[in-house]
C-alpha positions as protocol buffer text, in pm:
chain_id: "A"
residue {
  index: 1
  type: UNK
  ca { x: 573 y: -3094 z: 1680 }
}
residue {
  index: 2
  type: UNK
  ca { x: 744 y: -3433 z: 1749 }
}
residue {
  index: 3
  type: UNK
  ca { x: 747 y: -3366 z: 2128 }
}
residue {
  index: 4
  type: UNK
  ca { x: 395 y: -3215 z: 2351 }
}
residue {
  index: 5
  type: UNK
  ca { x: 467 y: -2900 z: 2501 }
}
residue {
  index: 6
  type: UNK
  ca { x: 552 y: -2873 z: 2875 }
}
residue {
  index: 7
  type: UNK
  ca { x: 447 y: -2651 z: 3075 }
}
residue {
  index: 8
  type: UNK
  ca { x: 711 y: -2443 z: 3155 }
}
residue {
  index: 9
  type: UNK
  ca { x: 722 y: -2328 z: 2771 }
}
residue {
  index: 10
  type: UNK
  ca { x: 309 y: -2243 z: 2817 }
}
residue {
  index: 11
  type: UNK
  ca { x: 398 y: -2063 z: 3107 }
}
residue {
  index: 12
  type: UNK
  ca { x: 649 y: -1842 z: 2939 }
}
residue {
  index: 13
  type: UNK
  ca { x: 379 y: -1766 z: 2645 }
}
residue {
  index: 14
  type: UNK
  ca { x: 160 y: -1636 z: 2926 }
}
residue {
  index: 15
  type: UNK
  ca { x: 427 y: -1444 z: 3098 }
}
residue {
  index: 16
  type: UNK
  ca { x: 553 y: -1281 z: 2793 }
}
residue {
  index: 17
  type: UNK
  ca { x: 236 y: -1160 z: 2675 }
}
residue {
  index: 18
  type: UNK
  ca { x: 65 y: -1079 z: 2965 }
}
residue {
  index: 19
  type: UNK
  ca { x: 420 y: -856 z: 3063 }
}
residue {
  index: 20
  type: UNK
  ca { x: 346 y: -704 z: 2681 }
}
residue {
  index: 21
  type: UNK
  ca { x: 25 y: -576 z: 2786 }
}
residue {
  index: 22
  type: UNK
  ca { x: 127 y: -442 z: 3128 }
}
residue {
  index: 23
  type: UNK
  ca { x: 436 y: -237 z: 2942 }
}
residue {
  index: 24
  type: UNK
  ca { x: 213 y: -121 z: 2635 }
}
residue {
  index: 25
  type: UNK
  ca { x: -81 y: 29 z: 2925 }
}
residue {
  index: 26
  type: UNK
  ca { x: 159 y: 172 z: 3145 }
}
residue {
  index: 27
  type: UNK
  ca { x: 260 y: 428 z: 2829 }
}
residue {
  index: 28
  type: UNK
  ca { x: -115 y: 460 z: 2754 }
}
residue {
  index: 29
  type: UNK
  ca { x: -199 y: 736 z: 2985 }
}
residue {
  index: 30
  type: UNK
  ca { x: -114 y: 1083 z: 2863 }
}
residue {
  index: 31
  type: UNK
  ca { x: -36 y: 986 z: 2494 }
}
residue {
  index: 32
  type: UNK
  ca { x: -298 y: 743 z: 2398 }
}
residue {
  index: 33
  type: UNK
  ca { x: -76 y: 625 z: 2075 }
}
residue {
  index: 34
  type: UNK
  ca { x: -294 y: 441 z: 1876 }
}
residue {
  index: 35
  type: UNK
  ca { x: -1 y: 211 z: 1787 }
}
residue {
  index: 36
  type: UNK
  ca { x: 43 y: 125 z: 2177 }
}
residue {
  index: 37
  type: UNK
  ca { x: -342 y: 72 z: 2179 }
}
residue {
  index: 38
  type: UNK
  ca { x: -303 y: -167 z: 1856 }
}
residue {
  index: 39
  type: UNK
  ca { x: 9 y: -387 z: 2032 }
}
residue {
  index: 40
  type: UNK
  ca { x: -175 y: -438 z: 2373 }
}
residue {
  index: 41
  type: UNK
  ca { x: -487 y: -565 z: 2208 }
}
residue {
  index: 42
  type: UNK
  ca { x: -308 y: -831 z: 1963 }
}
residue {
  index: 43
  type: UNK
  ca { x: -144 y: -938 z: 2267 }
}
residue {
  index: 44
  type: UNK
  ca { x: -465 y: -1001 z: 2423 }
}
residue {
  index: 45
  type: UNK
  ca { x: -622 y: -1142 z: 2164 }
}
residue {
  index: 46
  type: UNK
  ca { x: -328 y: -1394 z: 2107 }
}
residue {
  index: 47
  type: UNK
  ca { x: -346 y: -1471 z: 2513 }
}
residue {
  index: 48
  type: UNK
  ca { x: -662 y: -1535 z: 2467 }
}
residue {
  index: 49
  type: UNK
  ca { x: -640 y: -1741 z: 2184 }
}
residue {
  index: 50
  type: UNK
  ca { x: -407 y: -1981 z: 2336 }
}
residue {
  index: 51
  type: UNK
  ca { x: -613 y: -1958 z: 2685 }
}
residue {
  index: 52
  type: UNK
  ca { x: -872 y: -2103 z: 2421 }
}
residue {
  index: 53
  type: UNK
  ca { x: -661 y: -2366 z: 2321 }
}
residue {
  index: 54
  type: UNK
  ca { x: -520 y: -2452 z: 2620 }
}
residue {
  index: 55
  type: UNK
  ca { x: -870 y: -2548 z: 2836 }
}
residue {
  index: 56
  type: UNK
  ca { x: -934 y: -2802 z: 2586 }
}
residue {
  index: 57
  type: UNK
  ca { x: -639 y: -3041 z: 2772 }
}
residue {
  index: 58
  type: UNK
  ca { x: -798 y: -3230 z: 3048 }
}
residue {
  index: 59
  type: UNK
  ca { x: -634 y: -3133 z: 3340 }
}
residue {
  index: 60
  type: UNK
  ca { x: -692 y: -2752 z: 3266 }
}
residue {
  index: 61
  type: UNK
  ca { x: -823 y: -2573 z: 3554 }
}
residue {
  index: 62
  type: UNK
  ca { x: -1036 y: -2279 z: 3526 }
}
residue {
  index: 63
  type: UNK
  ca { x: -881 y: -2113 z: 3232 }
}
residue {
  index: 64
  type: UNK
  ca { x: -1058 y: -1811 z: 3181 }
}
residue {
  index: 65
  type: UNK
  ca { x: -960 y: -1407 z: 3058 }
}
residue {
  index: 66
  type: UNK
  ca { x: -982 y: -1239 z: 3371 }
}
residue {
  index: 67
  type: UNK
  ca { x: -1233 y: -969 z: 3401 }
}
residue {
  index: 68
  type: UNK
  ca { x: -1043 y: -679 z: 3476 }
}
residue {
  index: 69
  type: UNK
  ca { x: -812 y: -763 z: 3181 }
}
residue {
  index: 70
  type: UNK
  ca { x: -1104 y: -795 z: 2966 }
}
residue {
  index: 71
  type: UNK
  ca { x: -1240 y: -465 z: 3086 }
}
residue {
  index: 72
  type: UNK
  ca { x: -896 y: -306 z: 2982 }
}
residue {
  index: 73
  type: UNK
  ca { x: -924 y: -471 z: 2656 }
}
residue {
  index: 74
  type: UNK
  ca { x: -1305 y: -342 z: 2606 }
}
residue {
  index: 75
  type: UNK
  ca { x: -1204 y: 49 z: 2705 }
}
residue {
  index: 76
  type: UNK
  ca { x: -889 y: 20 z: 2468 }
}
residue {
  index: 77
  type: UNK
  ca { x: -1088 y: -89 z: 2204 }
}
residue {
  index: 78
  type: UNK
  ca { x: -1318 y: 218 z: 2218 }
}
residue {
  index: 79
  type: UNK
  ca { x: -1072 y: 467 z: 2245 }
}
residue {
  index: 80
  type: UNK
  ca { x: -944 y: 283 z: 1943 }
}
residue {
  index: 81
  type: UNK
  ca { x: -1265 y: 290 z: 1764 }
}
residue {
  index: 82
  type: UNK
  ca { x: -1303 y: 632 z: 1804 }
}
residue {
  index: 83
  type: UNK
  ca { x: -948 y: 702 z: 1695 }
}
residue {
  index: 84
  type: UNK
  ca { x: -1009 y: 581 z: 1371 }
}
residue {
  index: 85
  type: UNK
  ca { x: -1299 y: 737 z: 1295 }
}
residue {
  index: 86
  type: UNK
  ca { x: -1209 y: 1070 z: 1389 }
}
residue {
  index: 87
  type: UNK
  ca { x: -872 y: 1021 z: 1161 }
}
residue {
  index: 88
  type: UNK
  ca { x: -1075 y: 905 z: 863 }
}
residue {
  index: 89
  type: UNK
  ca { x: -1378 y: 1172 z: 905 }
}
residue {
  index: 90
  type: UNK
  ca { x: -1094 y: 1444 z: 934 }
}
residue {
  index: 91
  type: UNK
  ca { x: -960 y: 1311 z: 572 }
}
residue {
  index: 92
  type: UNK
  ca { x: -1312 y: 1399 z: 425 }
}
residue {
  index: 93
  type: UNK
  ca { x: -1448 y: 1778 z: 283 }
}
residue {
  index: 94
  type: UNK
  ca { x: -1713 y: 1724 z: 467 }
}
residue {
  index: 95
  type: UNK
  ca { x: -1561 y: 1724 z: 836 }
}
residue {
  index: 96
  type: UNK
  ca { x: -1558 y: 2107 z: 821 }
}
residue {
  index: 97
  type: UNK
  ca { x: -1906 y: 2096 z: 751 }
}
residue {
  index: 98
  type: UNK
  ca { x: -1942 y: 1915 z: 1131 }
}
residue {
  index: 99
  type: UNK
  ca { x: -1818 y: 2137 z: 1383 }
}
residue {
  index: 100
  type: UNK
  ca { x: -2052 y: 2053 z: 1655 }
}
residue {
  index: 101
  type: UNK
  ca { x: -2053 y: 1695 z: 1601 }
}
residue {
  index: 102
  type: UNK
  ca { x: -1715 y: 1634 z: 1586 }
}
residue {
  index: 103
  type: UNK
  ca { x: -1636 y: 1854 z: 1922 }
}
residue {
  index: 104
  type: UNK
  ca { x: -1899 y: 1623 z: 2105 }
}
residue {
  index: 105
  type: UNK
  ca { x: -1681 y: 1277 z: 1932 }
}
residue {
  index: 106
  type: UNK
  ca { x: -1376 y: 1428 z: 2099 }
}
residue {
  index: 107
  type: UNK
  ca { x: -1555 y: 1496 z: 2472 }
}
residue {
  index: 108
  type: UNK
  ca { x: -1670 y: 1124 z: 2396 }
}
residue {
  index: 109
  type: UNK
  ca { x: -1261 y: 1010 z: 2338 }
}
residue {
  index: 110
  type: UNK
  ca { x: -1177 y: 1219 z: 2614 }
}
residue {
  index: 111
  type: UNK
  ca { x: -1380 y: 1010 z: 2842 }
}
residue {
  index: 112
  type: UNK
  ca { x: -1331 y: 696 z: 2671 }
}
residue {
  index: 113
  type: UNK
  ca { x: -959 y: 788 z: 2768 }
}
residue {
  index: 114
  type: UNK
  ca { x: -1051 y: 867 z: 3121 }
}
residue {
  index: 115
  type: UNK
  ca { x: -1226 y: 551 z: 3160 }
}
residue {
  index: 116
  type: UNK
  ca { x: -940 y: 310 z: 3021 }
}
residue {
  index: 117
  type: UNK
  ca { x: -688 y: 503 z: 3289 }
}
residue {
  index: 118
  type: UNK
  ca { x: -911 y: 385 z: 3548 }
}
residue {
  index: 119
  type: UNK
  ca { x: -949 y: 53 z: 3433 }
}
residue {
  index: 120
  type: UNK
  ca { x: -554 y: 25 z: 3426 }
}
residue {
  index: 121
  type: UNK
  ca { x: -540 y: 158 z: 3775 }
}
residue {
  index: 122
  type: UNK
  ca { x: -684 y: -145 z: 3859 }
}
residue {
  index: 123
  type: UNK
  ca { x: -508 y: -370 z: 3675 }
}
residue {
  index: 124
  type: UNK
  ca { x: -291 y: -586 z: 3938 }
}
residue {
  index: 125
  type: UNK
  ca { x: -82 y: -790 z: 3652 }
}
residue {
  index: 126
  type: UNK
  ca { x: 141 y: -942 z: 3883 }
}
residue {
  index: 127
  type: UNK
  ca { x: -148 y: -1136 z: 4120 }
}
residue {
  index: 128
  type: UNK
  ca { x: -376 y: -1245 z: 3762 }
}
residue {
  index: 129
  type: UNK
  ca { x: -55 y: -1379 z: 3604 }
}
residue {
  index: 130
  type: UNK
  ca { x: 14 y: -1629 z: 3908 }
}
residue {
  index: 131
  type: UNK
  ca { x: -383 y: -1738 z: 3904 }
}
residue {
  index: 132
  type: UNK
  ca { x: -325 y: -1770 z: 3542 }
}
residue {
  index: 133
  type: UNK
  ca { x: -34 y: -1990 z: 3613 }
}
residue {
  index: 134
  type: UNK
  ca { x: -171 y: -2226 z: 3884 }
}
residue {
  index: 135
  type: UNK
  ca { x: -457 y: -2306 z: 3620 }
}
residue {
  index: 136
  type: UNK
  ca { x: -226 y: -2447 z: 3332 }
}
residue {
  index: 137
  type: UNK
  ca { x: -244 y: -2827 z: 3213 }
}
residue {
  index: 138
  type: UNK
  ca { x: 106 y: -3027 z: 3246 }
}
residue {
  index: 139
  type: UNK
  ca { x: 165 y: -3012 z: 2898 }
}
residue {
  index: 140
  type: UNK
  ca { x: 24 y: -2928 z: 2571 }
}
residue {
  index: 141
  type: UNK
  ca { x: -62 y: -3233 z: 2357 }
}
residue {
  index: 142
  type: UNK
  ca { x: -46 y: -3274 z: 1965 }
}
residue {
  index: 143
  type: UNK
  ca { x: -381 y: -3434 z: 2040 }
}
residue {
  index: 144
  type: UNK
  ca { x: -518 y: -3109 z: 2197 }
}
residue {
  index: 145
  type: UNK
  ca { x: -402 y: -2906 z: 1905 }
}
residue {
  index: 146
  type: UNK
  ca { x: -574 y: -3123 z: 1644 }
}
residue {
  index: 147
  type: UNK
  ca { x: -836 y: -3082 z: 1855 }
}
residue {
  index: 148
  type: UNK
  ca { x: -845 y: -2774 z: 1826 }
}
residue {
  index: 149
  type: UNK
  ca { x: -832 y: -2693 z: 1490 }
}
residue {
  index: 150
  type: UNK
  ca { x: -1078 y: -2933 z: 1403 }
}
residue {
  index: 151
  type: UNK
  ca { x: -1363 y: -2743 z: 1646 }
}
residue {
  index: 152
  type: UNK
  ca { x: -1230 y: -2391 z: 1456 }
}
residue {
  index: 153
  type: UNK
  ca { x: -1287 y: -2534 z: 1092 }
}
residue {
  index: 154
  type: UNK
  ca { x: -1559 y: -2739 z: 1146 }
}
residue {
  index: 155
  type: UNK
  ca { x: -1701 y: -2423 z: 1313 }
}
residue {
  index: 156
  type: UNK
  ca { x: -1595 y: -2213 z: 955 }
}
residue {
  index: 157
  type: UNK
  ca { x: -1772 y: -2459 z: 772 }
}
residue {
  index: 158
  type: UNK
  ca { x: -2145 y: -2465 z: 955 }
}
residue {
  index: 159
  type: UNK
  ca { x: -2103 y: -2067 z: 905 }
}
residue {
  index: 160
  type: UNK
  ca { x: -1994 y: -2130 z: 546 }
}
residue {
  index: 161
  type: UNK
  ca { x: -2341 y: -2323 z: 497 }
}
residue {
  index: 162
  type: UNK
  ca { x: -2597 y: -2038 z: 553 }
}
residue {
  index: 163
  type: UNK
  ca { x: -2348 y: -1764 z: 538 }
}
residue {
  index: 164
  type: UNK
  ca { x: -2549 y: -1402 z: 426 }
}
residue {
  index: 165
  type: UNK
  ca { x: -2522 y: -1182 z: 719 }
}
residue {
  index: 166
  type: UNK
  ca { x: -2256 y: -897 z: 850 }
}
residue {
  index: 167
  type: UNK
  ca { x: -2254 y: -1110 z: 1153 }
}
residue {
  index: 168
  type: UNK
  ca { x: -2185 y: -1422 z: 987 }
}
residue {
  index: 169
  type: UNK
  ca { x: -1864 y: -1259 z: 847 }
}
residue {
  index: 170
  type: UNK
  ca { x: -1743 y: -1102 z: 1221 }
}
residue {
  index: 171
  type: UNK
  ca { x: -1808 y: -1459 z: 1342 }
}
residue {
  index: 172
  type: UNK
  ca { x: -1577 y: -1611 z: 1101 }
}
residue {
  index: 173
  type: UNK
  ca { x: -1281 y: -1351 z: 1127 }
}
residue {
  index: 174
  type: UNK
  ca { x: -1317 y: -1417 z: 1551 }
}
residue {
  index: 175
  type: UNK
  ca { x: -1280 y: -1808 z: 1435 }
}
residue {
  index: 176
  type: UNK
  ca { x: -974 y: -1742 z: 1203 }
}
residue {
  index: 177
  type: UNK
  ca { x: -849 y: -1520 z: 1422 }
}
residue {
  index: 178
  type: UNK
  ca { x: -801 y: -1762 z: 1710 }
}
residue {
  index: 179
  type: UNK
  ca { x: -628 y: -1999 z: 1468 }
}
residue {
  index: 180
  type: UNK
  ca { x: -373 y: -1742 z: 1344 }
}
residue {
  index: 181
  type: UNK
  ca { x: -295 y: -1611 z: 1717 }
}
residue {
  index: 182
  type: UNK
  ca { x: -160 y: -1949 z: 1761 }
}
residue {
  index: 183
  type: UNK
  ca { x: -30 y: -2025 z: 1486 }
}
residue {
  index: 184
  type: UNK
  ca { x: 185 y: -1720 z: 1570 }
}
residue {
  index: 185
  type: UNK
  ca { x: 253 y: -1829 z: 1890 }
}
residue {
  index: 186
  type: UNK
  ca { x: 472 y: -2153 z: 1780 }
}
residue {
  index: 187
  type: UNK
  ca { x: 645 y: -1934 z: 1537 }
}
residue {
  index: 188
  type: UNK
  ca { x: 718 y: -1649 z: 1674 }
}
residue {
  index: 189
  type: UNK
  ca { x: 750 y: -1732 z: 2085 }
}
residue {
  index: 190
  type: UNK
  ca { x: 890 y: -2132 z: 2037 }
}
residue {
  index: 191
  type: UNK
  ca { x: 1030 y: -2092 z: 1714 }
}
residue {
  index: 192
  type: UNK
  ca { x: 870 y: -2360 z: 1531 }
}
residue {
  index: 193
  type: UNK
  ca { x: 622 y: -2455 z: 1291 }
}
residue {
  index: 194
  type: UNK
  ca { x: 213 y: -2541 z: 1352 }
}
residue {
  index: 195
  type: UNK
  ca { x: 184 y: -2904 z: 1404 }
}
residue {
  index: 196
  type: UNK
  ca { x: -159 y: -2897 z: 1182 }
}
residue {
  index: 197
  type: UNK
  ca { x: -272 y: -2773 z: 908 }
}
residue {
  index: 198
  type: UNK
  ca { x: -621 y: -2769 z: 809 }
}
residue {
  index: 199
  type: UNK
  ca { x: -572 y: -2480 z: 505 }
}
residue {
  index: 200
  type: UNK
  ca { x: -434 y: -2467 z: 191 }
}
residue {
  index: 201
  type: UNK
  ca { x: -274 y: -2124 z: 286 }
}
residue {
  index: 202
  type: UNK
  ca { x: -192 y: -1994 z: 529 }
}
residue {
  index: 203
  type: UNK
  ca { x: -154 y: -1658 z: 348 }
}
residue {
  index: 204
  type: UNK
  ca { x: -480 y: -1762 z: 230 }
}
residue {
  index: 205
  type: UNK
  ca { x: -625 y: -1750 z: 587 }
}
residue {
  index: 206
  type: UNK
  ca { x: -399 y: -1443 z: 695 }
}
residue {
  index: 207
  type: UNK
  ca { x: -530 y: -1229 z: 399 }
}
residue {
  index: 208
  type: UNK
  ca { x: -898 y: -1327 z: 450 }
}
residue {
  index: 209
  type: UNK
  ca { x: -903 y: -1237 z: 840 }
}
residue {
  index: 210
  type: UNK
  ca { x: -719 y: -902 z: 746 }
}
residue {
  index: 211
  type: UNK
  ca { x: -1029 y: -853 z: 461 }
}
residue {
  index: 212
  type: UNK
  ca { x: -1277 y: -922 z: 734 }
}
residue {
  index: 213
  type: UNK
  ca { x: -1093 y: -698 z: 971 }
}
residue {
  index: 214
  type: UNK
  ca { x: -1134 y: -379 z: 764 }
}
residue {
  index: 215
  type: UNK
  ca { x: -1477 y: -482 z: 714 }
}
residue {
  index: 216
  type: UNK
  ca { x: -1555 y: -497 z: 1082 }
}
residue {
  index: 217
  type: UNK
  ca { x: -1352 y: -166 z: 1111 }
}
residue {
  index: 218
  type: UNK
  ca { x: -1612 y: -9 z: 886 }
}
residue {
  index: 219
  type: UNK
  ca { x: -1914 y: -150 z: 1019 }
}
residue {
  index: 220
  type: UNK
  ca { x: -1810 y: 41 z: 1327 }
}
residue {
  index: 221
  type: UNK
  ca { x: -1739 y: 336 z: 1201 }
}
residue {
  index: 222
  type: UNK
  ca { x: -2090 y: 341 z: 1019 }
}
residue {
  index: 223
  type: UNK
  ca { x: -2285 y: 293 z: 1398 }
}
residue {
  index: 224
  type: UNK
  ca { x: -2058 y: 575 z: 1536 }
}
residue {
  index: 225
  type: UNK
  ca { x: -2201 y: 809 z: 1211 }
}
residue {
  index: 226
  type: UNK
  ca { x: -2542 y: 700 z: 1305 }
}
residue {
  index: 227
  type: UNK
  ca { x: -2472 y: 806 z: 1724 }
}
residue {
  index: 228
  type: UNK
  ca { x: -2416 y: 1148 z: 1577 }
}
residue {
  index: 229
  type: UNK
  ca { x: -2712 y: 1240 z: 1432 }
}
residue {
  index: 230
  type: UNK
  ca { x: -2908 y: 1058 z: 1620 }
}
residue {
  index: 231
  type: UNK
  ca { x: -2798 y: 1289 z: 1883 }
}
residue {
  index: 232
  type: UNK
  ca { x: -2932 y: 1695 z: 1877 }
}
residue {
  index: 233
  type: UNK
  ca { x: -2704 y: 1818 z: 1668 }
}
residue {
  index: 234
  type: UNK
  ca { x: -2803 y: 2078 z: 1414 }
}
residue {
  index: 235
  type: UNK
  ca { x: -2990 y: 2018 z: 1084 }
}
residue {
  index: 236
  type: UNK
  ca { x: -2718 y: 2131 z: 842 }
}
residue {
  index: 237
  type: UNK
  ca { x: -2471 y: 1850 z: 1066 }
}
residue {
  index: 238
  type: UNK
  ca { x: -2760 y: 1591 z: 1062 }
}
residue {
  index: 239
  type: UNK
  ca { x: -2783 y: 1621 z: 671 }
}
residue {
  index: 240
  type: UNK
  ca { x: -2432 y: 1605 z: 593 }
}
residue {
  index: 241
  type: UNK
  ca { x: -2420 y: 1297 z: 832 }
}
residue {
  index: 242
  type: UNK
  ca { x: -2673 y: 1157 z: 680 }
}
residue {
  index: 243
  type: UNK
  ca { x: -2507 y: 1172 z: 327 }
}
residue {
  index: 244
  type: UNK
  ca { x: -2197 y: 1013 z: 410 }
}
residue {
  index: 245
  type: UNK
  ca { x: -2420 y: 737 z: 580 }
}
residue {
  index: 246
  type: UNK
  ca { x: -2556 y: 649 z: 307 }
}
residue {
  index: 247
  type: UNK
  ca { x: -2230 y: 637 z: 89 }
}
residue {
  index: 248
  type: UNK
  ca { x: -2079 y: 413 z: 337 }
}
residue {
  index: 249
  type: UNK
  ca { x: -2384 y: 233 z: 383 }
}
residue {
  index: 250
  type: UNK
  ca { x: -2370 y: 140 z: -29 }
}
residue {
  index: 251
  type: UNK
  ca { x: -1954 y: 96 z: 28 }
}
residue {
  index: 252
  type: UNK
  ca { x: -2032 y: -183 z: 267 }
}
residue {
  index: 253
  type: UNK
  ca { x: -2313 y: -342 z: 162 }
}
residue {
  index: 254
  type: UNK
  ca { x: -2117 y: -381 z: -182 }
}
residue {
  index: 255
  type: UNK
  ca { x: -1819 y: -542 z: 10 }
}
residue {
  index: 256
  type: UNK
  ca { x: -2034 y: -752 z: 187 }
}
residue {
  index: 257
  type: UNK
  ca { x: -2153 y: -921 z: -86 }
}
residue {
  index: 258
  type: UNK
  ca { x: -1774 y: -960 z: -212 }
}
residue {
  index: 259
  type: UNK
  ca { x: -1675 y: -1088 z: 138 }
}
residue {
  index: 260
  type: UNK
  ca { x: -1948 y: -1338 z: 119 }
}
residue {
  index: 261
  type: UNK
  ca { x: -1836 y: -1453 z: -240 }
}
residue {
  index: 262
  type: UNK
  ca { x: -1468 y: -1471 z: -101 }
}
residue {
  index: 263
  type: UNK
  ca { x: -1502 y: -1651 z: 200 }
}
residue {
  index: 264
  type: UNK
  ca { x: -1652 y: -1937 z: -21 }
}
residue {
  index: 265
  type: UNK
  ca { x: -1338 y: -1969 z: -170 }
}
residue {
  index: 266
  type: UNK
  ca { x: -1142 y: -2044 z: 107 }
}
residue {
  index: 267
  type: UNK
  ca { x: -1019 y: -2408 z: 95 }
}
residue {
  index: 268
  type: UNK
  ca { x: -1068 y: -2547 z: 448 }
}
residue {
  index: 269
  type: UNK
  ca { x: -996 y: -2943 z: 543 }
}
residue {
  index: 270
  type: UNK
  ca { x: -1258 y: -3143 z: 719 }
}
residue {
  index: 271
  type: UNK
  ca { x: -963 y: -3420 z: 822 }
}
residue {
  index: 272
  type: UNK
  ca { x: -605 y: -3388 z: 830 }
}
C-alpha cells in the first residue's frame, strides 16, 4: 500500500458490513438458516477486526463494537451452537437412545431463537452506523498497520512460549483471526494486497485458524453434552450421555495435543 487509506474508503468498509449484517438478521426470524447465522457473524467479526485496527491511529475516537450489536452477535452465536450440535448428535445411533434430552435441547433453541428476535428488534443499524462513522481517524496509515501486526504476532509468540492449555489455543485462533479479517478486507472490499506480512503463509495462517476453529467448535459441543446430564434427565439418557462424553472427551484431548504440536510450527516474523 503505496498510498494511507482515507477515510472515505474506511467508511465504506463499515457501511458495507455493517449493511451485511442488517440484511442477513432481517431473514433470521422465521427460518433461522444456519448459513444466514454463519454470514452475519463473519461480518461481525471482520468489523470488528478492523474496528481493532483502526483505534490504534491517533486521532481515533471512541471506537468500540456497540453493545446491542454485540448482544446480536452473542444470541446468534448460541442459536448457532446449538444448531450444530443437534445436527451432529442426530448423525449418531445413539440420538434415538435420547428422547428426553434432545426435546429439552430443542425448547432450549427455541428460546435461544426467541431471544436473538428480540435482540434484532432492537437493533437501530442506521443511528450505530453514523456514531460509528463520526469516530473514524482521517486516514489509515501504513504505520498503523505495521503496528498492528506487530502487537498480533508478538502476542502469538508470548502464547507460543507456555502454550499447553485449550484456552491457550482459543486465544491464538481470536489473534489469527483478527489478522485474517483484515487481511480480507484489502482484498476483497479495496481490491488490493496486505501491506505486511509477518507469515510465511498465508495459507499457512488460514489453515491453522480453520484447525483451531473446529477445535473450538468441539469444545462446545462437549459443555453442551455435559448441560444435559447434568440436568434430570433419566438414567438410561444420563448413561448414554455420559459415553459419548467420554469418547469426545479422548477425541479432543488427542487433538489438543496435535494442535499444540502444530501451532509450533507456524513460522511467524518478529520484524518485517
Amino acid at each position: 500500500m503505496k498510498k494511507n487509506m482515507k477515510r472515505q474508503a474506511l467508511e465504506e468498509v463499515i457501511v458495507r458490513h455493517t449493511d451485511r449484517i442488517e440484511w442477513h438478521s432481517d431473514r433470521l426470524p422465521g427460518s433461522f438458516d444456519q448459513e444466514d447465522i454463519h454470514d452475519l457473524r463473519v461480518d461481525y467479526k471482520r468489523l470488528r477486526a478492523f474496528l481493532r485496527l483502526l483505534q490504534l491511529e491517533k486521532d481515533a475516537g471512541n471506537l468500540q463494537v456497540p453493545s446491542k450489536l454485540r448482544s446480536l452477535y452473542h444470541h446468534c452465536g448460541k442459536v448457532r451452537d446449538l444448531q450444530l450440535f443437534l445436527v451432529e448428535l442426530h448423525a449418531l445411533p445413539v440420538a434415538a437412545e435420547l428422547p428426553v434430552c434432545i426435546s429439552r435441547w430443542k425448547q432450549q433453541l427455541f428460546t435461544y431463537k426467541e431471544e436473538t428476535v428480540r435482540a434484532i428488534e432492537e437493533m437501530r443499524f442506521k443511528k450505530m452506523v453514523n456514531n460509528l462513522l463520526k469516530e473514524l481517524p482521517r486516514q489509515l496509515r501504513n504505520e498503523t498497520i505495521i503496528q498492528f501486526v506487530h502487537q498480533k504476532v508478538a502476542a502469538i509468540h508470548i502464547i507460543l512460549l507456555a502454550a499447553e492449555q485449550e484456552d491457550d489455543l482459543h486465544t491464538m485462533r481470536k489473534e489469527i483471526k483478527d489478522l485474517i479479517y483484515n487481511i480480507r478486507i484489502f482484498e476483497n472490499d479495496w481490491g488490493i494486497p496486505f501491506p505486511v506480512s509477518g507469515w510465511q503463509s498465508e495459507k499457512a495462517l488460514s489453515d491453522m485458524a480453520s484447525r483451531l476453529g473446529d477445535f473450538n467448535d468441539q469444545c462446545i459441543a462437549i459443555s453442551l453434552l455435559q448441560s444435559g446430564y447434568s440436568a434430570n434427565c433419566h438414567e438410561e439418557e444420563k448413561l448414554a450421555l455420559q459415553e459419548l462424553h467420554n469418547s469426545w472427551q479422548q477425541e479432543k484431548e488427542s487433538r489438543q495435543q496435535q494442535l499444540l504440536q502444530q501451532v509450533q510450527l507456524l513460522k511467524l516474523e518478529h520484524t518485517f
